[in-house]
C-alpha positions in Angstrom: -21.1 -17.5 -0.3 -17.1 -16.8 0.8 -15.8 -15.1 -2.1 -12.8 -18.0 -2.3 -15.9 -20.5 -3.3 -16.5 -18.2 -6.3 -12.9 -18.2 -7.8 -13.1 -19.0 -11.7 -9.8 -17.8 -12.4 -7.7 -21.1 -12.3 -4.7 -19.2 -10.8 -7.1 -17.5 -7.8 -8.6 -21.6 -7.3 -4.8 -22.5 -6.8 -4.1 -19.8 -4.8 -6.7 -20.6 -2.7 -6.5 -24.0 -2.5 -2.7 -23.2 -1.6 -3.2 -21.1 0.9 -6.2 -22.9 2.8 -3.5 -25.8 3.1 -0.7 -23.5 4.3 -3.3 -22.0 6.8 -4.0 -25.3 8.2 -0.7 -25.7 8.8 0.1 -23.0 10.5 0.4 -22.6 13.8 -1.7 -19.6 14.4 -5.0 -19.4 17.1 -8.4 -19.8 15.4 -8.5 -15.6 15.4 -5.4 -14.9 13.3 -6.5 -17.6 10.6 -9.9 -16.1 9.7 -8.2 -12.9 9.9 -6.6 -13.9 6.9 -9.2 -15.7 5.2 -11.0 -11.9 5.2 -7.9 -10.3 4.0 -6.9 -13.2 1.0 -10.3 -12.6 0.0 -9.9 -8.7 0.7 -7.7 -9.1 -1.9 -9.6 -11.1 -4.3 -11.6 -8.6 -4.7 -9.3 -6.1 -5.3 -7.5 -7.8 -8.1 -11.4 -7.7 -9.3 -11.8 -4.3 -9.0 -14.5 -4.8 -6.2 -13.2 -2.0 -4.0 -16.6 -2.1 -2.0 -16.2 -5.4 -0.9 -12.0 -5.5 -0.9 -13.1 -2.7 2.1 -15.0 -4.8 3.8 -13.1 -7.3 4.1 -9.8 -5.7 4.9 -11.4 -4.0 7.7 -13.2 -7.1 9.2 -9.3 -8.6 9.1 -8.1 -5.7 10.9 -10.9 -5.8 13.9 -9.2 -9.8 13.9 -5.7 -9.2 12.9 -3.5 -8.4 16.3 0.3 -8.5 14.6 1.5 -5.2 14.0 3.6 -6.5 10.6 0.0 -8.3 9.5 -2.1 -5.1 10.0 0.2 -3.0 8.1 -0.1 -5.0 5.1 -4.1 -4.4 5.6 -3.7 -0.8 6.3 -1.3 -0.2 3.0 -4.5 -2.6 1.2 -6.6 -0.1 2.1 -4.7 2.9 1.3 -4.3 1.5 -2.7 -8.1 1.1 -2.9 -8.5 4.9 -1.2 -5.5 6.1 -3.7 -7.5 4.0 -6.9 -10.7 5.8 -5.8 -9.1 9.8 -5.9 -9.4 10.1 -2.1 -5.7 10.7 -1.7 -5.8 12.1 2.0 -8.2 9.0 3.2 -5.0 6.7 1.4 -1.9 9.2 2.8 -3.9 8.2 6.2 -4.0 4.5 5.9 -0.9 4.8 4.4 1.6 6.7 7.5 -0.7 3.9 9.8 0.6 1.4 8.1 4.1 3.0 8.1 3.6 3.6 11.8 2.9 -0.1 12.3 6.1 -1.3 9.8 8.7 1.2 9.0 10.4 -0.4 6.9 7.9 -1.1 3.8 9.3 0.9 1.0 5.9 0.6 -1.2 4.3 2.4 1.3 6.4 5.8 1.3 6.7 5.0 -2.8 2.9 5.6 -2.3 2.7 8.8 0.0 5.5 10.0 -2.4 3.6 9.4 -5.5 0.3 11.1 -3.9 2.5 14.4 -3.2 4.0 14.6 -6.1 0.6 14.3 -7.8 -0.7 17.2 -5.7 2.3 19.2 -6.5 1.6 18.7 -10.2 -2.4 19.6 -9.4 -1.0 22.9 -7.7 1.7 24.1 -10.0 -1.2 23.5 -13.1 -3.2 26.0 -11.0 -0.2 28.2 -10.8 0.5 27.9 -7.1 4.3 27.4 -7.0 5.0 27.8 -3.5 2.3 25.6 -3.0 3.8 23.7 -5.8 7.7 23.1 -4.4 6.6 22.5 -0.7 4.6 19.3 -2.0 7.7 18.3 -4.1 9.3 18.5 -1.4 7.5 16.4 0.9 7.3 13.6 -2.4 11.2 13.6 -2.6 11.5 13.5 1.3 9.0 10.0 1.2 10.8 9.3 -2.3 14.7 9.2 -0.2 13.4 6.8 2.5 11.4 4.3 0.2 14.8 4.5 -2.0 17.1 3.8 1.5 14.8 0.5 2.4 15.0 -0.7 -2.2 17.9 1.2 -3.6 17.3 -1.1 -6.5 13.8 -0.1 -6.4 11.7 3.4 -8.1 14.0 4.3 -10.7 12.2 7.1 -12.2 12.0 8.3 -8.8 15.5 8.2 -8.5 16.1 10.1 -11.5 13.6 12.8 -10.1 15.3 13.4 -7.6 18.6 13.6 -9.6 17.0 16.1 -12.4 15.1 18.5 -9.7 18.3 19.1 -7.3 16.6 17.1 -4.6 19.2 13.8 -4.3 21.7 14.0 -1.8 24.8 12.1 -2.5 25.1 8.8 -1.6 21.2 8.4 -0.4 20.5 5.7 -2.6 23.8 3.3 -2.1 
């Protein structure tokens, strides 16, 4: 049974319900709308913490899914689920496809950022400070452009950047 026939979360029901009427509305071949039947209920999943099956979906939308701007929402999908399960390179891949495929999606570069700066943290605890700065530096790098496409957006990152010498003036406005 379609996960969207299992909903007993009232909100998921009227989501789906919503978005089954949308669908049919839209003007989209047969191909792209059960492309995103697999990737609303790739997120279902998700939101239950079902990572298996969020993957499954998500990559049965993608072999559908042929708009670039589509599939990068799928890819960064992905790339949380790899990032919530520890295996950062697997999510830093889905996530530069995705990036690739939509330049201009900020949460995505928030990501990679966030994953570098984690491994930075992992590799100054094991005292390897070259190591250490070269992975800040990559986070703040990821950090400026997610800041450029939100400037209202990842304020702590912001203030990173300020406190570690790594903003440049005027970047964020």
């Amino acid at each position: 049974m379609p996960r969207t026939q299992r909903n007993d979360n009232f909100i998921d029901k009227s989501f789906t319900v919503m978005a089954d009427i949308i669908l049919k509305m839209l003007p989209a071949d047969k191909k792209a709308k059960e492309a995103f039947v697999y990737y609303r209920d790739g997120m279902s999943a998700q939101a239950d913490g079902e990572y298996a099956e969020a993957l499954d979906n998500y990559h049965e939308a993608l072999t559908l899914e042929e708009d670039p701007n589509d599939r990068s929402y799928i890819l960064y999908n992905i790339g949380i689920i790899h990032a919530s399960n520890g295996e950062h390179e697997k999510a830093l891949e889905y996530y530069e496809e995705a990036i690739q495929l939509n330049p201009r999606m900020p949460s995505a570069l928030n990501n990679i950022a966030v994953i570098y700066h984690f491994q930075g943290e992992k590799a100054r605890e094991d005292g390897q400070q070259a190591e250490a700065e070269a992975l800040y530096d990559k986070a703040a790098e990821y950090w400026k452009q997610a800041i450029r496409l939100a400037p209202n957006n990842y304020i702590e990152a912001q203030n990173w950047l300020k406190i570690t010498g790594r903003s440049e003036i005027d970047v964020f406005f």
